[in-house]
N, C-alpha and C positions, 0 to 999 in steps of 0.2 A: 255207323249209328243209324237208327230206324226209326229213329222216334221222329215226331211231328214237328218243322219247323214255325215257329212264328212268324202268321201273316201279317202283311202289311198295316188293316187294320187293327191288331192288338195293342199297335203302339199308339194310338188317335186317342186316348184318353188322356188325361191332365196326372201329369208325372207322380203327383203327391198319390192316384191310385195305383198305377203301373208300379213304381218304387217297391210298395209291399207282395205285390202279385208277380214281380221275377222272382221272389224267394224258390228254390229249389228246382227254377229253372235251371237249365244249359248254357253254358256260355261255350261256344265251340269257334274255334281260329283255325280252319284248314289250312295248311302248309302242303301243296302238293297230296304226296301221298299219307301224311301226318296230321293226326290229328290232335289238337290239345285242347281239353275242356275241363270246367269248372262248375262244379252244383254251387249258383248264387247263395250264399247266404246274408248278404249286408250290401244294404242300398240305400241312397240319398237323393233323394229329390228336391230339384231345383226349378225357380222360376214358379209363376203365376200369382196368385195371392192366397193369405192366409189372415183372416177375420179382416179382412178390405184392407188387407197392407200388402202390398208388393215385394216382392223377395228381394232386398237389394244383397241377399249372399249371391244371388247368380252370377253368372258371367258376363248375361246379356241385359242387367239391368239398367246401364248407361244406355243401350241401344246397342246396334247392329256397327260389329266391326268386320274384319277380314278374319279374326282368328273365330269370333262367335258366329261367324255366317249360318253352319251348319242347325244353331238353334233356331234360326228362324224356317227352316226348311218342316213339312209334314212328317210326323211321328214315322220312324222306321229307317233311320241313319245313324251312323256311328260318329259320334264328335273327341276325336281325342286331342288332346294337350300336354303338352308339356310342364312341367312342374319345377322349380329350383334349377331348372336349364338341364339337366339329365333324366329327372321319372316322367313316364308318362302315365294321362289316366284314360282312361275307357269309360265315355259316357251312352246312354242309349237317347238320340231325340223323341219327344214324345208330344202327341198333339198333331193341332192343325196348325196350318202353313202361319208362321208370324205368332203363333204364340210363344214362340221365345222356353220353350220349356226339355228338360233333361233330368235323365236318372243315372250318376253316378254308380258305377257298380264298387263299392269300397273291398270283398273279400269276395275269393270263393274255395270252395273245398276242391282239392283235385279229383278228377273224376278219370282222364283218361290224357296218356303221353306224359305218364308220370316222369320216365329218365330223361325226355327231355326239357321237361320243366326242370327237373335238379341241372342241368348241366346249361339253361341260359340263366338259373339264378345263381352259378355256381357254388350251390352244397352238394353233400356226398351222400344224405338219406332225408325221411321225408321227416316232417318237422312243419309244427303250425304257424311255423312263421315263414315257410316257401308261398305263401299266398293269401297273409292275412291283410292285406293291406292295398290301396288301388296302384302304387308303385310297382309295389310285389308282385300282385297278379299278372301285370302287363307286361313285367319282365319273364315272367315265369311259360306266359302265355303267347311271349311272343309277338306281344300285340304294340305295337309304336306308329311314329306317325304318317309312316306308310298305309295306316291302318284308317284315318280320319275320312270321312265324308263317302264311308262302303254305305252299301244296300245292306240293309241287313236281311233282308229276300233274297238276297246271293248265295253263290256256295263257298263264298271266304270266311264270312264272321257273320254267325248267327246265332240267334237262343232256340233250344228247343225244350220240347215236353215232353220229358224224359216217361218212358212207360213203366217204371217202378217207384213214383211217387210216391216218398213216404210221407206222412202225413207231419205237419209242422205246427209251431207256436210261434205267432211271429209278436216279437214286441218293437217300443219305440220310443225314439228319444229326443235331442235335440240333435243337431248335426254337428260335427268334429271339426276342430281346426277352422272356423270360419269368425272370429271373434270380432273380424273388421266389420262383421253384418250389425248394425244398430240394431235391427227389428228383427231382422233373419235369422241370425244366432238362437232366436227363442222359438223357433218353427219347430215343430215335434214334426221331421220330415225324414229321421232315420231309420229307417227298418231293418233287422235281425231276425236269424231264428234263433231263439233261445237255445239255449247251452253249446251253442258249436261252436267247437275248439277252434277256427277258423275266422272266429269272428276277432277284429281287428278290438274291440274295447266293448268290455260289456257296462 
């Protein structure tokens, strides 16, 4: 692939705008000679505030643990976790050093290393459920906890900007599955592109 990878900088803004602006990026996980990547369509932002209330859906909104470390680091690392003791998710950090903030990648379209996405999600063809979901893709892609606290300026797991961008409608929502959040549950911090089959819940 030749298209432009995401500098360091790209990530230094506050996740609630990075969230909508990976839509139809790359999400690419080199494996040696293999490459597996995913056109973003569905992102979630987490952490910072929204009308002067703090996001208590985040991770790191108790503070800084061992498992959240990676949020408090400067925009441009990969933070993954574990989910129900077996999924993992793939989040991007974003911001400056201590602002505690993260863009959940929730779906992507597959884009390249299709047969081996079918054969680490084990199905037999492609189907919009091999990667509509942050489990899914991580399975699909390869990506687990080996995966946590990469550069994303590396050459293992990066986003890039694909040089046939097609042009997108992005909408948005509240955010999925976080119903513990008092205040956060009501954050309009999900982004989509509209109508892609890929997307986890419209």
């Amino acid at each position: 692939m030749i298209e432009d990878k995401w500098p360091q900088h790209a990530y230094t803004a506050a996740a609630r705008d990075i969230a909508p602006a990976l839509l139809g990026r790359y999400l690419v996980h080199k494996i040696g000679e293999k490459i597996l990547a995913g056109r973003i369509v569905e992102t979630e932002a987490y952490g910072g505030m929204y009308r002067r209330q703090p996001d208590d859906g985040s991770h790191a909104f108790r503070g800084l643990t061992s498992r959240t470390e990676p949020m408090f680091w400067a925009g441009g690392w990969s933070y993954v976790y574990l989910i129900y003791g077996r999924y993992c998710c793939m989040n991007i950090v974003t911001g400056s050093k201590g602002d505690a903030q993260a863009v959940l990648i929730r779906a992507v379209e597959p884009v390249s290393g299709l047969d081996e996405m079918l054969k680490n999600r084990g199905v037999s063809s492609l189907c919009k459920n091999l990667t509509n979901g942050p489990g899914k893709l991580c399975q699909a892609l390869n990506i687990d906890l080996r995966q946590n606290k990469l550069d994303l300026c590396g050459d293992e797991l990066y986003v890039i900007e694909p040089n046939n961008a097609r042009r997108i409608c992005t909408c948005r929502s509240t955010r999925i599955n976080i119903d513990y959040a008092v205040k956060g549950k009501y954050f309009p911090w999900r982004f989509y592109i509209k109508g892609n089959p890929y997307v986890s819940r419209f």
